[in-house]
Structures are given as C-alpha cells and as structure tokens.
C-alpha positions in Angstrom: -6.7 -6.7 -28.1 -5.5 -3.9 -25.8 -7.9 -2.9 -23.2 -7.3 -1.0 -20.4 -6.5 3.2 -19.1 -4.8 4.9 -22.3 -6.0 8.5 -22.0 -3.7 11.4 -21.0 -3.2 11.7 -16.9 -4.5 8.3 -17.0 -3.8 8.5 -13.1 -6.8 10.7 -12.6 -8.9 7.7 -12.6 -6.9 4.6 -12.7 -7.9 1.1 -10.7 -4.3 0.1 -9.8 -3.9 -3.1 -8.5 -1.1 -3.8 -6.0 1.2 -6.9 -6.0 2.8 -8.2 -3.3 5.0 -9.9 -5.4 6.6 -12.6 -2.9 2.8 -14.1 -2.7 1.2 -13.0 -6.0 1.8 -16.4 -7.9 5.0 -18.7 -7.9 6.6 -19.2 -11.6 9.2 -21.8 -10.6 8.1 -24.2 -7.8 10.7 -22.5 -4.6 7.4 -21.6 -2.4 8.1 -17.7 -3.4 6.1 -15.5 -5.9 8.1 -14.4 -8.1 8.3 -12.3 -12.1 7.6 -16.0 -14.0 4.2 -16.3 -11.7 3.3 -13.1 -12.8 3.9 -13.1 -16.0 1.7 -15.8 -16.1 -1.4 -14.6 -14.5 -1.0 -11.1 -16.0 -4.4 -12.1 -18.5 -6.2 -13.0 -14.9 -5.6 -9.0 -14.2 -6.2 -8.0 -17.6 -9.8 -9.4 -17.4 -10.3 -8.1 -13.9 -10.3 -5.0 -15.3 -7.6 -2.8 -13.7 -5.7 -0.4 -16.0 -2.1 -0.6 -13.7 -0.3 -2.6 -11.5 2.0 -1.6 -8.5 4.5 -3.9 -7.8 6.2 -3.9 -4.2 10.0 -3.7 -4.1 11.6 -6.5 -6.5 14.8 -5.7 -5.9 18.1 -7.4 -4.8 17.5 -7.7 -0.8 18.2 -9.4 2.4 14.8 -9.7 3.1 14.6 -9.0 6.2 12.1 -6.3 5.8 9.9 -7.9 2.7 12.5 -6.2 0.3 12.0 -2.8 1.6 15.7 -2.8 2.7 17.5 -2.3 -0.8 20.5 -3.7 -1.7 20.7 -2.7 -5.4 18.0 -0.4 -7.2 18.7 -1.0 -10.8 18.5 -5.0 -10.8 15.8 -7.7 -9.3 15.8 -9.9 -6.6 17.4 -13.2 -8.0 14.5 -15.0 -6.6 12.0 -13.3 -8.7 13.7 -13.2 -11.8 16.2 -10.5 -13.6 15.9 -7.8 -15.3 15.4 -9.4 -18.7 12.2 -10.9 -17.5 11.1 -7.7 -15.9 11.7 -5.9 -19.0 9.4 -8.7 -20.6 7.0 -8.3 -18.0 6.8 -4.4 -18.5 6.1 -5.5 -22.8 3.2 -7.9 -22.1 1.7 -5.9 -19.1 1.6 -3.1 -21.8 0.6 -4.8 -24.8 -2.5 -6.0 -22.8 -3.1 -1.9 -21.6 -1.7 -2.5 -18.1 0.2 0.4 -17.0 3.0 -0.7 -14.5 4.2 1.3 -11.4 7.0 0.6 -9.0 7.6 0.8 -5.7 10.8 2.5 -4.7 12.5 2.8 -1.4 14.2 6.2 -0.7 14.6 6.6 3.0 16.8 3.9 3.4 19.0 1.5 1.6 19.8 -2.2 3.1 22.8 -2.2 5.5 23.8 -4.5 2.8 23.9 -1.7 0.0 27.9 -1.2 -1.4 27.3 2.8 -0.2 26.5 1.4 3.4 29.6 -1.0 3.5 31.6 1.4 2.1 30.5 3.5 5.2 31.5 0.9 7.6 35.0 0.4 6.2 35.9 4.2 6.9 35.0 5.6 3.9 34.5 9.4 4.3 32.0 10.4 1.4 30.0 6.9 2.0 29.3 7.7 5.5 28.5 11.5 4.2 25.4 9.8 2.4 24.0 8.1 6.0 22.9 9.8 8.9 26.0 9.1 11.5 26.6 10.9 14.1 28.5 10.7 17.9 26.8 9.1 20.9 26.1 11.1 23.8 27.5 10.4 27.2 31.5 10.2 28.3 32.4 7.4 25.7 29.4 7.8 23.5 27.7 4.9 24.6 24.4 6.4 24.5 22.3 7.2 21.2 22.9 10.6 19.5 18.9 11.6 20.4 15.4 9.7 22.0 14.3 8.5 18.2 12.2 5.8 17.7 11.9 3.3 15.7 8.9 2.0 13.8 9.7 -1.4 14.7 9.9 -0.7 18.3 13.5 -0.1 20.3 16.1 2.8 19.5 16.0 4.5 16.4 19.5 4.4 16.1 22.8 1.4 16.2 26.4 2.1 17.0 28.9 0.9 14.6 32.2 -0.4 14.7 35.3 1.2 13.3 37.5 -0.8 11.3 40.1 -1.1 14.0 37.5 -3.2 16.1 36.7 0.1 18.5 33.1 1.4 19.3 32.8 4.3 16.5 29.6 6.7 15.5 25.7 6.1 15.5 23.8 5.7 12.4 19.9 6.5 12.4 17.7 3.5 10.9 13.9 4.8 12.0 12.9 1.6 11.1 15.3 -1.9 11.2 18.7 -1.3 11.9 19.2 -2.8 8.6 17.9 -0.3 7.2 19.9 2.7 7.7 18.6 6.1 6.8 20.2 8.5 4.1 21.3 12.1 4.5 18.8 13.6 2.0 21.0 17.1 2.2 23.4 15.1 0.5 23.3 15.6 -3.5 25.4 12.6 -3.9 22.1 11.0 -2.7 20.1 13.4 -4.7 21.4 12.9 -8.1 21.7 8.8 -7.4 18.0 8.8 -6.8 17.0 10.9 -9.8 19.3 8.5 -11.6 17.3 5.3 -10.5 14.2 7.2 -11.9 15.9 7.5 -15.8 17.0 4.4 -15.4 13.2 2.5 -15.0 11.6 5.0 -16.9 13.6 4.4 -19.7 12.7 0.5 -19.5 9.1 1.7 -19.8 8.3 1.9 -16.2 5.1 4.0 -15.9 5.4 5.7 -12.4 6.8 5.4 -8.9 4.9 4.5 -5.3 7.4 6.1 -2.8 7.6 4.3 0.3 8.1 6.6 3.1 7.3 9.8 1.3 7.1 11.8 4.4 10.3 11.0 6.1 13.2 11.5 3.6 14.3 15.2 5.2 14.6 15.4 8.9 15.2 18.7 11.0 18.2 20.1 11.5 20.4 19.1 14.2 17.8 15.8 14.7 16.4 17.5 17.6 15.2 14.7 20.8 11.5 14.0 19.8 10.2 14.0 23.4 6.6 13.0 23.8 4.9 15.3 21.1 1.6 14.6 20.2 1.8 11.2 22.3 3.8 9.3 19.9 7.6 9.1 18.7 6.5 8.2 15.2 4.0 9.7 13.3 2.6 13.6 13.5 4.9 16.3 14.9 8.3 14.6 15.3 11.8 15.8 13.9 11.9 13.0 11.5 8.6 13.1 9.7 6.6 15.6 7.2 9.7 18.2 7.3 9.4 21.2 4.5 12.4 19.8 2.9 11.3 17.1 1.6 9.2 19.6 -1.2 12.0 20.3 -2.8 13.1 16.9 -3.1 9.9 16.1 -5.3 10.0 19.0 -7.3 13.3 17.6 -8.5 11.5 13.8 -8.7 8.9 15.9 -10.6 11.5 17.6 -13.4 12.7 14.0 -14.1 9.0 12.8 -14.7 8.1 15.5 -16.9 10.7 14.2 -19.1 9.0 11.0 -20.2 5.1 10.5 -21.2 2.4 10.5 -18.8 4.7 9.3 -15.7 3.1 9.0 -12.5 3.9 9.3 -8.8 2.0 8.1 -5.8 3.0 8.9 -2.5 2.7 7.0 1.2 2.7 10.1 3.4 1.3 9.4 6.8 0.8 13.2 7.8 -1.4 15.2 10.2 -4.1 16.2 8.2 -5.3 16.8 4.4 -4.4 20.2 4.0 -0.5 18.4 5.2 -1.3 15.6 2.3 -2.3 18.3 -0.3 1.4 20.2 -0.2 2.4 17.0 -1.6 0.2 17.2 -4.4 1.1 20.5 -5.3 1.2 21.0 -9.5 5.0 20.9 -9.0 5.4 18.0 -7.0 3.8 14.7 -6.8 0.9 13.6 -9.0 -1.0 11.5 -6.1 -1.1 10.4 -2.7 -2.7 7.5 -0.9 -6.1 9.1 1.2 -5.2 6.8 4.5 -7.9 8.2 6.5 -10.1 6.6 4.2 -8.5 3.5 5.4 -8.5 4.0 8.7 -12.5 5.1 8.9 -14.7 2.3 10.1 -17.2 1.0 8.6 -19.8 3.9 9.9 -21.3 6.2 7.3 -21.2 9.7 9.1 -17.4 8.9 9.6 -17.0 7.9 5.9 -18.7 10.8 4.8 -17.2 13.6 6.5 -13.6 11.1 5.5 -14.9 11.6 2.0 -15.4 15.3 2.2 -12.6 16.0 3.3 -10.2 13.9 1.2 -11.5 15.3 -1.9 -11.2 19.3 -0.9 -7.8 19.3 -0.1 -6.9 17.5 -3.0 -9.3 19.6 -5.4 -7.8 22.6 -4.1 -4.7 21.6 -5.6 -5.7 20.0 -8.7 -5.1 16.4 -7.8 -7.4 13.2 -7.5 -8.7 11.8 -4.3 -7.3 8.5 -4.0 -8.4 5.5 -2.2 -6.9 2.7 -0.6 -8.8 0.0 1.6 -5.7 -3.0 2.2 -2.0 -3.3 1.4 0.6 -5.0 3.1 1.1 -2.8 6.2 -2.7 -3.5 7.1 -5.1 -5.6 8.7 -7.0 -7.1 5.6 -10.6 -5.1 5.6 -13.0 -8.1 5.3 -11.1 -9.1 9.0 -11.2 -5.1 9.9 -15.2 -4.9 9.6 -15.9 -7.7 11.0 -15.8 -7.1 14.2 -17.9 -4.1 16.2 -17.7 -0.6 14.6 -16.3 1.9 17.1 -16.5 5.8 15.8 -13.1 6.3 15.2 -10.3 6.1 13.2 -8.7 2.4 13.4 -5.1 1.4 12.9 -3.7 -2.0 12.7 -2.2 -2.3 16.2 -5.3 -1.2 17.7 -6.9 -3.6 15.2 -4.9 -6.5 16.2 -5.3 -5.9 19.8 -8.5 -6.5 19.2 -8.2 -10.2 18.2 -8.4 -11.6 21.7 -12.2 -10.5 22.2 -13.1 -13.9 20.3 -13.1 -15.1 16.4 -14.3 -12.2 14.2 -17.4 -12.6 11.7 -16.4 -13.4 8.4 -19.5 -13.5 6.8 -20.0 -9.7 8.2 -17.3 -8.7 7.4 -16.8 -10.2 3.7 -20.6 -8.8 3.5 -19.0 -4.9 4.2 -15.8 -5.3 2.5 -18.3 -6.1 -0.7 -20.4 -2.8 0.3 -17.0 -1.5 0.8 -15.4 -2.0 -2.6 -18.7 -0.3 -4.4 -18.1 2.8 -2.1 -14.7 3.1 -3.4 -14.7 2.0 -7.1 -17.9 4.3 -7.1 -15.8 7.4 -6.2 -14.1 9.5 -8.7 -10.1 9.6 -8.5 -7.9 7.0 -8.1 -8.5 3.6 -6.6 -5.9 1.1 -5.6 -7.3 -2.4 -4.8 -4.6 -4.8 -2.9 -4.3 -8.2 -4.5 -6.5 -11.0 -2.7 -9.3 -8.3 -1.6 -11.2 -9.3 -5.0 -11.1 -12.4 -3.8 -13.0 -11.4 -0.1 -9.9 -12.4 1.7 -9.6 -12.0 5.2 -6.7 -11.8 7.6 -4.6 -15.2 8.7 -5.1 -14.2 12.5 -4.4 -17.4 14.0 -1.2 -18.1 11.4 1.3 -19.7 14.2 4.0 -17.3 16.3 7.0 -19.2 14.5 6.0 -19.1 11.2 6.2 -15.0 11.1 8.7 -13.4 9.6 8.1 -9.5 10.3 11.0 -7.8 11.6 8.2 -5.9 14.1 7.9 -9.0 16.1 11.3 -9.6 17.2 12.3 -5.7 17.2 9.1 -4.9 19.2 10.0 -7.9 21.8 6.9 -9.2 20.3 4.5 -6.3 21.4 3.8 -5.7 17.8 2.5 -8.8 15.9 3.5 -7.9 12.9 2.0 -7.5 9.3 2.7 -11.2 7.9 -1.6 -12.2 8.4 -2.0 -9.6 5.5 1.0 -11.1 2.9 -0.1 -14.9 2.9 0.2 -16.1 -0.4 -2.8 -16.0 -3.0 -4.9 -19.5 -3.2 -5.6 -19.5 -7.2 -7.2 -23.0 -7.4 -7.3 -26.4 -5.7 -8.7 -27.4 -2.0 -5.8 -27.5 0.1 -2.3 -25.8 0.3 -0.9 -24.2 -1.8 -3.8 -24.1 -3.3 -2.4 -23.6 -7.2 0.2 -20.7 -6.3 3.1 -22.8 -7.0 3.1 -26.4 -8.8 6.5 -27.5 -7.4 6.1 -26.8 -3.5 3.6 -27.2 -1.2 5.6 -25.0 1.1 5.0 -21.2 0.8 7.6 -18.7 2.2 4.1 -17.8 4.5 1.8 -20.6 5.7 -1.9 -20.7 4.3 -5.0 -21.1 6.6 -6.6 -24.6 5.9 -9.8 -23.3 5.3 -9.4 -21.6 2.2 -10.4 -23.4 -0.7 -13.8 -21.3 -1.1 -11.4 -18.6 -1.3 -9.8 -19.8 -4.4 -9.9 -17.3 -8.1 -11.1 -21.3 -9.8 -13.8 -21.5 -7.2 -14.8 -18.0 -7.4 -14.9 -18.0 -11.2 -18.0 -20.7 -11.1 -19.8 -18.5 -8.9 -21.7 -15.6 -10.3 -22.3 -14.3 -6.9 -18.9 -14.3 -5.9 -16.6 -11.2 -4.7 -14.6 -11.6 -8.1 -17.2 -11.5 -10.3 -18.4 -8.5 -7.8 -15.0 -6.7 -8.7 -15.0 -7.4 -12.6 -18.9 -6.1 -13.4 -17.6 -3.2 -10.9 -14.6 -2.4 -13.1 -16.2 -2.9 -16.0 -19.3 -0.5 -15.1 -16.9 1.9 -13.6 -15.2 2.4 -16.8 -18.4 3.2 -18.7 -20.5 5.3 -16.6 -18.4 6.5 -13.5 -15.7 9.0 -15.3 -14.6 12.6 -14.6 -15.0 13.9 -11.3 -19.0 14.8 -10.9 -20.2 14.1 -7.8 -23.2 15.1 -5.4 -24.8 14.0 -2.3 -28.0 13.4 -2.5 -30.7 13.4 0.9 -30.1 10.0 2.7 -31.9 8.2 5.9 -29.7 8.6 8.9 -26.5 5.7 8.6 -26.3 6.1 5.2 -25.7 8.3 2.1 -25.4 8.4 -1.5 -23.8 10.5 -4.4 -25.0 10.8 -8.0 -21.9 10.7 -10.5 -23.8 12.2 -13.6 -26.3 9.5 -14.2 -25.7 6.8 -11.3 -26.3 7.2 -8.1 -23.9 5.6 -5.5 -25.5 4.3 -1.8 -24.0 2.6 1.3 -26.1 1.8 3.9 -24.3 1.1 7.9 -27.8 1.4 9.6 -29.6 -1.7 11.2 -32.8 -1.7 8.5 -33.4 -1.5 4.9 -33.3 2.1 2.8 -35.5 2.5 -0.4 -33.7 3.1 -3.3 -34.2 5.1 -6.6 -33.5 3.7 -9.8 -32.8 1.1 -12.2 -30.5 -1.3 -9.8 -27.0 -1.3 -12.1 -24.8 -3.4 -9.0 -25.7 -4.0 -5.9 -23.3 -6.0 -3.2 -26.1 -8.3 -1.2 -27.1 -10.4 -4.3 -30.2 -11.2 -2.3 -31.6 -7.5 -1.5 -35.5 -7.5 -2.3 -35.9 -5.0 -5.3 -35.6 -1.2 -4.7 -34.0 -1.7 -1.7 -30.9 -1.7 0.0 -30.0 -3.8 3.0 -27.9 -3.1 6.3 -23.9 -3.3 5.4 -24.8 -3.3 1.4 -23.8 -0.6 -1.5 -25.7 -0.3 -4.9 -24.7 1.6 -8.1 -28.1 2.5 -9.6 -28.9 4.4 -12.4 -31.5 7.3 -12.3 
C-alpha cells in the first residue's frame, strides 16, 4: 500500500532522508554502496517513515571529491548501477510514496567532463564555459587573484597549452579537479536547464543544489583580501553574488513545468534575511537552515536560532527547514558530546576539539535523541542524514591512511577531512561490515570495531532504541504535528517549549528536571519519572 507525503507542496513538511549513496548499503559485494543496495533496503525507509529521499551525486565521476566532481550529468556512476536501474529505483521508491530528490553539482564539473577537455585542447567556446584567465606577473606565473580554495591552497591551477607551453589559469574554489564554470555563459545556462528536463522527465521529484551560493562571482574576480576574516564564506567576490537570482528564476520556469517539483538549496550566507532572497516565490522552493546546525546544544541559542530561521523564511512564504548531519559535518551524537560552548560550532572547530580526550557517547547519543524531537517537532521541512536514526556517532579515531578526503592532502593535512561522517551503514551482524555488503568485508571506508550495538537488526529488538525513537516520531509527526502553528509557551530558564495546535513540544539543556503538562505522547529518556522531563531530554506531549 502506498504510504508516505502525497499532498500538494508536499515540501512544506516533508521528512527527507539523505543518502550517501557510496555507504547506504552495497547491492553487489565490491565494498561500495551502490543503486542494487538501495533498491533493496528502500522498504527499511518506507517503514521508517520519511516521505522523500535525497540522494548525493550518482553520477559518472573520478571520485576524487565523493562524486561531487561530475563527469557526465545525464548517466550514473558505473559503480552504482545505470540509468535503467535508477529509473527502477525512481518506480519502486514511488510506488511505496517515497518522493526522490537529487543532488546536482552546478558550480563545477570534473576536470574530467568532455567540456573541460575540450578546454584544454584549445578549444575556444569550451574554455568560454570555465573561468580562465592570465596569470599575473612578467610570464604569468602567478595566480590571476588571492582566491581560496575550500580545500586549502590557491584557488586557482595553471594549465598547459597544447604545444607543451605554460598557458592561462582556471579557477577551481574547491579541488583543482574541479574547475568552476562561467555562469555568464548561456552555453552553461541552457546545458543546466537541460540536465533538469532531462531527470524530471524520468520522474525525478526535485533538486538539492550543491553550492547554491557560489555559481555567479563579481565581475572582474576582484582579490578577496581579508574580508570578514576569512577567504571563503561571508563577503568574498565568489560567494552570495546578486547574479546568481536570476539563475534560479530560470531553474524555477523549468520546475513549474512538471508537478509539484522541488528545490532545496546549500547556501552558506551571512544571515537569514541573505537565505530568504533565495526563497523568494520566484526562485527556490527551500533552503537548508545551517544555523540550526551549527547552534549547540544550549536552549537560549536554539531558541533565538529558531526564531529567527522561521521569520525570514515566513516573510517570504517558504518553510523553515532543518538539518542536524550530512556529509560535510561532524556527526551530532559526536558534536554534543562534548562541553557546550555558547556559540555557533563548525566542523573544523569541532574537530579541533578531538584532542581534549574521548568524547561521551552516552551524552551525546542521549542529546542527539532530545535533538531529533526538537526538530521533527518543528513545522517545515526536516532532513534526517542516514545513520543518525541509528544514534551514530563520528569514526574519530578512523586511521590517517585510510581517508580519502581531498581536504587532507589539499590542506597539507591541517583539515582532517569529512570521511568520520561517510563510514558505511552497519545493518546487521557483530563485526565488519556488519551486513552492508555480503561479498566483501572491505568497505571503500573502514568501520569502527565497536559497532555492533549500532546495527538497524540490533536496534529493531530494542524498543528503546534510537530507531524505534525515529519511527513512533515520524509516525506521530504525521498525525498531529501539520501546518505551521506554533507558540512558545513560559519555560524554566535552559529550556523551552512550543504548542503545535494540540501538542506541546519541550527540550530541556539545564542541569535538573522541568515539570511537564500533559498526557506524555514521546519522550527521549525512556526512563524520565512521569510528568517530568530530565536534563538533555525532549517530550512531545499532548495538552
């Protein structure tokens, strides 16, 4: 029977669950994850409860950024399948109510991508679709501007002509093989628009865009100096330029074309009121709320994070929506389990963290569950990244050679990377690879050896467990925490609550025990004494 989000804008309040394909589950026994695992755990999802699934980048790829350096955007990767079984995927997903969104990858192709070769061979219009441009200094042996790149080093690699002779710069603000396209292009315009047709017309029900924020860049690619502190977020020539508006509006004319289409955008930008001209009714549909991410786990920061989320996105018309993992991230069960500061936390200050001593688990699987309440309990969207139903934490001590994160080596190893947050899923068994492939006990990621407890099979014969936690959340969410009421109601100091017509939603960060009113719907400490909440606990209740 077919369950899941069917109504109009379904996006308004959708639980999407993210899959990180390469270590989702592994269909044919190579280590990988890949379309045949998926496939085959789609009814594990469908009784989960989530009503969509984002899948990262399945495309053709060299891999050497996880697939988010494209080599071809209308096919799949060979190592997760092809585009007959992703058209089969898209069928079943559906038929069991699962909406299915892709990621898509428009700042940059690979270096591998036919445009990008074609550029390096001396082909005029090709390079007129990358950013190249002349080095500075007598011979050009210095980088057109001061740029960045995510990754760590220079922002931008010299190429060589086809006669064997130094030649032009291109920009890659992340690896260099990934080089940056010329968004004033429409060569690049109209291919892009294209890709969209060409998935939406295989059934494909929306679109995370990676790098949302970065496809224009201002003109002349001004030096970046030290604004704001940093070369890579807020206030830099590359990042949250106006032009990029008018590249969604014409995303947004090729959604309105098909039913109920959706786009979510990653826009790291200065502030909400920055987020919301995203979300404008012209534009795109959502956006990830990061400074929900980022809070700590400290009510008065959640709650002003909260407010302001939702204001700048109701003044537009759009859902709040709210993210606690994905694959960029420190894991949030690791993330709260060590002190609290009163700030905003990213990963690299996260992981700087790790050598003040072995974080507390049990704390911080204890929050993440409080956590997950808080968000599925807010109206809007909520994304939930695969593993986090499960409690999992972050693979801190996974050994130096066995990461694969460009960061690393591009960084000179100042960055550690994002690989602790991709390990592959343990599904059953109590040792590696704990059931997420049958043929090799070698995943393209090692697993910790300590996960077994960890496992969906071990979970599933514990009522108490995080996964059952997650499925009596979903299923509660979808019958009494609809539409977008919401309240706050009076609260003891380090913690709050909201009513949502007839529940009331509570988190409590303080050091003692709150009173609670109600009949107790869900609570996250299974062994809180009734009508109360505990320290680091959230409860639906119903008043």
């Amino acid at each position: 029977m077919q369950q899941g989000n069917t109504a109009p804008e379904w996006w308004r309040s959708a639980v999407v669950y993210q899959v990180y394909i390469r270590s989702f589950a592994d269909g044919n026994g190579d280590g990988i994850g890949d379309i045949a695992g998926l496939r085959s755990r789609l009814p594990y999802l469908r009784d989960l409860g989530i009503d969509a699934i984002w899948i990262n980048p399945w495309y053709p790829s060299p891999q050497i950024d996880a697939g988010y350096d494209v080599s071809d955007y209308r096919a799949i990767e060979p190592a997760y399948g092809d585009i007959a079984e992703a058209e089969q995927l898209i069928a079943e997903a559906h038929a069991m109510g699962i909406k299915v969104v892709l990621d898509i990858v428009p700042n940059h192709t690979s270096w591998d991508h036919p445009w990008f070769q074609a550029a390096l061979s001396g082909d005029e219009a090709a390079r007129a679709r990358y950013l190249f441009r002349p080095g500075k200094g007598e011979y050009g042996e210095l980088p057109p501007n001061d740029w960045e790149a995510i990754f760590g080093g220079p922002a931008w690699t010299r190429s060589t002509n086809p006669d064997g002779t130094p030649g032009d710069w291109y920009c890659h603000l992340f690896a260099p093989a990934q080089p940056d396209l010329d968004w004033t292009n429409p060569e690049v315009i109209a291919e892009f628009e294209d890709i969209l047709r060409f998935w939406f017309d295989k059934g494909v029900d929306g679109f995370r865009i990676d790098v949302a924020h970065g496809l224009a860049k201002q003109e002349g690619l001004p030096d970046a100096g030290l604004r704001s502190g940093r070369k890579d977020r807020v206030d830099h020539p590359a990042w949250d330029q106006d032009g990029v508006h008018e590249i969604y509006r014409g995303w947004r004319r090729v959604a309105d074309q098909y039913d109920d289409r959706v786009f979510v955008a990653e826009a790291w930008v200065e502030d909400n009121d920055r987020l919301a001209r995203y979300l404008r009714p012209d534009e795109l549909h959502t956006a990830f709320q990061f400074d929900f991410l980022q809070a700590p786990f400290v009510a008065p920061v959640m709650k002003a994070t909260i407010d302001d989320a939702r204001a700048a996105a109701a003044a537009v018309g759009a859902p709040a929506t709210w993210v606690l993992s994905n694959h960029d991230v420190v894991r949030h069960a690791t993330r709260y389990a060590r002190s609290q500061p009163d700030h905003a936390v990213s990963s690299i200050w996260e992981q700087a963290r790790w050598h003040e001593g072995a974080p507390d688990l049990a704390l911080g699987l204890r929050r993440a569950r409080a956590a997950a309440l808080l968000t599925l309990g807010l109206p809007g969207t909520a994304y939930v990244y695969q593993g986090e139903e499960l409690g999992l934490p972050e693979y801190e001590d996974m050994p130096a050679e066995a990461r694969q994160d460009p960061a690393i080596k591009q960084s000179g190893g100042v960055q550690i990377g994002r690989d602790g947050c991709r390990v592959p899923l343990p599904w059953s068994g109590t040792e590696a690879p704990y059931g997420f492939s049958e043929g090799s006990p070698q995943t393209w990621l090692p697993q910790p050896a300590d996960w077994a407890h960890y496992t969906a099979a071990a979970q599933e014969a514990d009522d108490e467990s995080t996964l059952h936690l997650y499925r009596r959340a979903l299923e509660l969410r979808a019958k009494w925490l609809q539409g977008e009421g919401f309240a706050w109601v009076e609260a003891p100091a380090g913690a709050f609550g909201f009513s949502r017509g007839e529940v009331q939603v509570w988190l409590n960060t303080s050091g003692e025990p709150i009173d609670l009113p109600g009949e107790l719907l869900l609570g996250s400490d299974a062994d809180a004494e009734p009508g109360t909440l505990p320290s680091d606990a959230a409860a639906w209740v119903r008043v």
